[in-house]
N, C-alpha and C positions, 0 to 999 in steps of 0.2 A: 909582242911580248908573250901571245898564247905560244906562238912557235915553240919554245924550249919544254913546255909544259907537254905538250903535243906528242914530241918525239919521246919522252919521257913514257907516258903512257900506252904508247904503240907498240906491237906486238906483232910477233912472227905469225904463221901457222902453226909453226911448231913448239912455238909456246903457250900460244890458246891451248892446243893438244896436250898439254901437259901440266897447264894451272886448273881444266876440267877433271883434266884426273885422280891431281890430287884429292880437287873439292869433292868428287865422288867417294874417293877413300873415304874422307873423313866422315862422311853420310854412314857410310853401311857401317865401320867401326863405331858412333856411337850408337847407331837403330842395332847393334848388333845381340848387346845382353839382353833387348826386349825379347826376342824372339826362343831364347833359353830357355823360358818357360813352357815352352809346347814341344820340346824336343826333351825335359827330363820325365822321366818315371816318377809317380809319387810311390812313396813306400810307408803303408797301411803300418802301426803298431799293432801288437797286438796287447791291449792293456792290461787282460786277466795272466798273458805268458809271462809279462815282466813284473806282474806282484807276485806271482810263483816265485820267481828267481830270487826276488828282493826276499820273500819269507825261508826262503831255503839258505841264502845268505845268516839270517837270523839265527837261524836254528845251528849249523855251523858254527856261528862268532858263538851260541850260550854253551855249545860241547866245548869247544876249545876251552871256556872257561873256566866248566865244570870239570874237565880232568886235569887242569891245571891245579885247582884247588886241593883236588884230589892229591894228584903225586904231594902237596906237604901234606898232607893226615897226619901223617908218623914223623917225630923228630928227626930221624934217621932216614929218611927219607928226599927224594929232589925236593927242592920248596915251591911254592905257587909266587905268582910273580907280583915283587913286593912294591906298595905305590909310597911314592912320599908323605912321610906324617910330619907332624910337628914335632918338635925336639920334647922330650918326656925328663921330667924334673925326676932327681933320682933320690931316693931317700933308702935306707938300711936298717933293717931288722930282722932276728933271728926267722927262718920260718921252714917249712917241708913241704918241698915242691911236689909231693906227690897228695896233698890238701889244698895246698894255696887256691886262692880263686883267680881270675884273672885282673880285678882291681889289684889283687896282691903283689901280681908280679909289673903290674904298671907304674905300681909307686914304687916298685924296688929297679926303675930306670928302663925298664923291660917295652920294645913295642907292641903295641894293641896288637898288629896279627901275628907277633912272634909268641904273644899268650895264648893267641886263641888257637895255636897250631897246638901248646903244652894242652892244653886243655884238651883237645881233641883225640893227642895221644892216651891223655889218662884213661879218659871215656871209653876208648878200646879196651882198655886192661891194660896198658904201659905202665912202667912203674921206676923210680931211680931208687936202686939202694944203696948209691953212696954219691956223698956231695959231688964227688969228683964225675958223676953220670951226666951234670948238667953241661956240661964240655961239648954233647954229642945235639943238643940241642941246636938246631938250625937256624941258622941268623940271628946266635949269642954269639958275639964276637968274644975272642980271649979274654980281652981287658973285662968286658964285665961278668963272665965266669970266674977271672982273678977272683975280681972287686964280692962276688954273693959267697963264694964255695965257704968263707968262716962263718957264717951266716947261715949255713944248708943245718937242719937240725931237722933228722929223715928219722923216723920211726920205728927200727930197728927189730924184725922177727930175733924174738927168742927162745928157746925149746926148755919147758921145764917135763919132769918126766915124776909121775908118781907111781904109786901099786897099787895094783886094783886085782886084789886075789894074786894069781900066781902070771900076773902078763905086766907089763911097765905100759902105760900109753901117752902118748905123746900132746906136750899142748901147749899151744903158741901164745904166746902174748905180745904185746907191743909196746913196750915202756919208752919214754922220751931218750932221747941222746942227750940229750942236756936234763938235766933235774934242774927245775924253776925253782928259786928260795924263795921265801915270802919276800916281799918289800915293806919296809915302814917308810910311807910315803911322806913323812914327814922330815926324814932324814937324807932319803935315798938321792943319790946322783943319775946326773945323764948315766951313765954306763948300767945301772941297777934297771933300769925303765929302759934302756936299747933290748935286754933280758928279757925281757916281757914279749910272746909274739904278737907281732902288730904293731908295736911301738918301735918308730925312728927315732932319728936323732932329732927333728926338727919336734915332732911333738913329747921327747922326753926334753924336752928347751922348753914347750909351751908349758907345760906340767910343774915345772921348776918355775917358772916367771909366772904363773899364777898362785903359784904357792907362796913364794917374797910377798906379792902384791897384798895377799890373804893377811898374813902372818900366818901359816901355817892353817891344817887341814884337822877338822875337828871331828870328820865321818867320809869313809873311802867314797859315798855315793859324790863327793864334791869334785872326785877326778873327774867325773862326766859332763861337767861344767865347762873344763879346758876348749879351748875354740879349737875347731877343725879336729876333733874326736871324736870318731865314729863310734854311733850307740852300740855296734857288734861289740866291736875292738874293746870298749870300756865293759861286757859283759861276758870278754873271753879272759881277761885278766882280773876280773874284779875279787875272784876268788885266790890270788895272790896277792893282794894289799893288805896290808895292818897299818893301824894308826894308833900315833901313842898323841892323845890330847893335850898332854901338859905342857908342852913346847909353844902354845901358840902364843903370837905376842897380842895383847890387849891395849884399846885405847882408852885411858882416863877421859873420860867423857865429861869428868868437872876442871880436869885443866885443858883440855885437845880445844885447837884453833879449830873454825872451819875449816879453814886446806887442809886440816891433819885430818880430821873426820873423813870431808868427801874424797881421800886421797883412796880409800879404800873401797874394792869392786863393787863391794854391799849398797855401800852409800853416796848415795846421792847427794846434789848441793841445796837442794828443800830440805832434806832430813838433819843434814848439817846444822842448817840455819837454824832450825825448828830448835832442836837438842842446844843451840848456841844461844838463843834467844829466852828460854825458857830458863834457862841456868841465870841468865841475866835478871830476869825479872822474880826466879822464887830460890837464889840460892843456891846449892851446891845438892847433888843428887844424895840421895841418904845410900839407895841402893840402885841398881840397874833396871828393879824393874819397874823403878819411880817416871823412866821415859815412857812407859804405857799413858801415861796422864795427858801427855802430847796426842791432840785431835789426830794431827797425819800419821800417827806410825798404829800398824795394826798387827797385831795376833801372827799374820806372815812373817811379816818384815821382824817383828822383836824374837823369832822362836831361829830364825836363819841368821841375825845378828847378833846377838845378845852374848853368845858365844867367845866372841871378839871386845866386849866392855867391860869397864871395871870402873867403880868410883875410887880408886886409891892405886 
């Protein structure tokens, strides 16, 4: 039975000669990557050459930026290269772009570095003298030079000329392109307060919907109250407001519910209750300023309120 096994495993010479062979290949091809190591060169860094290069890299990447920034300076100019912002809420109001600041032109839909380039124009001495200049401004697309050029109110050199002995001299002044009318802000519409520099359409809404709410405005200082009304914006216009006080509507404080009281920005639902409760138990008010007698309302509250009550 070994017989078949026997011939099976028996071998020529010249296949021992040749399965030695192999096995010896296969020795020296895997001892072969050890010996790699003693035949390559190591190659020394040098670490102070490659922070040189890395800091000369630097200096390089801050020039390129620096003249980038540079070519916009000027409207009229290539622009610096623009990164994505967030889309900018646009609102409309009369204004002169060679004043404006840069919040200015942000809320009039304008991007952050598309102001900051105007801005830097002006700063040299740039200057538009006519709506139609903002055109040239870089990275103001058409549609929103359309949308502001009714809105540009630019400041206008004028030459008046008088006598001064026997010579004429010359003298410049600068009068508005729009003449501002007064407002009575008790009457006035969105379109009266868009008139106003600094004032949109969104806070001549606010101004109007606080004034419903009021019943009407008994002293100009109350437009400064309006939510999201910048203290400037209320102290560049504040010299164009009139008020006529007799308009305002007043709450009967001996028939008004609570929810008609606290319906009003003044009042509150303590003060409500207080003036409801009071009335309940002594009566009907003689005058308005019989609510002093009530513990919770003080001296602030009745000289800011009071205004808006009536017993009849």
């Amino acid at each position: 039975m070994w017989q078949p096994l026997k011939d099976y495993f028996s071998f020529t010479k010249k296949e021992r000669k040749g399965i030695i062979s192999i096995v010896f290949i296969i020795i020296i091809v895997s001892l072969l990557p050890r010996f790699f190591y003693y035949f390559t060169k190591n190659e020394t860094v040098d670490s102070t050459e490659f922070e040189n290069e890395i800091a000369q890299l630097k200096i390089d990447s801050s020039s390129a930026n620096t003249s980038s920034e540079n070519q916009g300076e000027y409207y009229n100019d290539y622009p610096p290269a623009y990164k994505k912002e967030a889309p900018v809420k646009k609102e409309l109001f009369y204004f002169d772009p060679n004043t404006a600041s840069e919040t200015d032109w942000i809320r009039l839909g304008i991007r952050k570095r598309t102001a900051q380039t105007i801005q830097k124009y002006i700063s040299k001495g740039g200057r538009f003298y006519k709506p139609e200049d903002i055109k040239k401004i870089y990275g103001l697309s058409e549609t929103d030079a359309a949308r502001l050029i009714p809105y540009v109110s630019i400041l206008v050199a004028k030459k008046e000329f008088f006598k001064n002995e026997n010579s004429f001299t010359e003298k410049k002044s600068y009068p508005n392109r729009f003449a501002v009318q007064p407002v009575e802000i008790n009457v006035a519409d969105t379109t009266a307060f868009i008139a106003l520099r600094g004032i949109g359409s969104k806070l001549s809404k606010r101004i109007i919907a606080f004034r419903e709410k009021l019943g009407g405005f008994y002293s100009v200082d109350q437009i400064a109250e309006t939510y999201m009304l910048p203290d400037s914006t209320f102290q560049n216009i504040k010299k164009y407001l009139i008020v006529n006080s007799k308009a305002i509507k007043k709450i009967n404080i001996n028939l008004a519910t609570i929810d008609e009281m606290r319906a009003h920005p003044y009042i509150n639902y303590n003060i409500a209750n207080a003036i409801y409760q009071y009335r309940q138990q002594h009566g009907s008010f003689n005058s308005v300023d019989d609510i002093k007698k009530i513990m919770t309302i003080n001296d602030k509250f009745f000289n800011k309120t009071s205004p808006y009550l009536s017993v009849q």
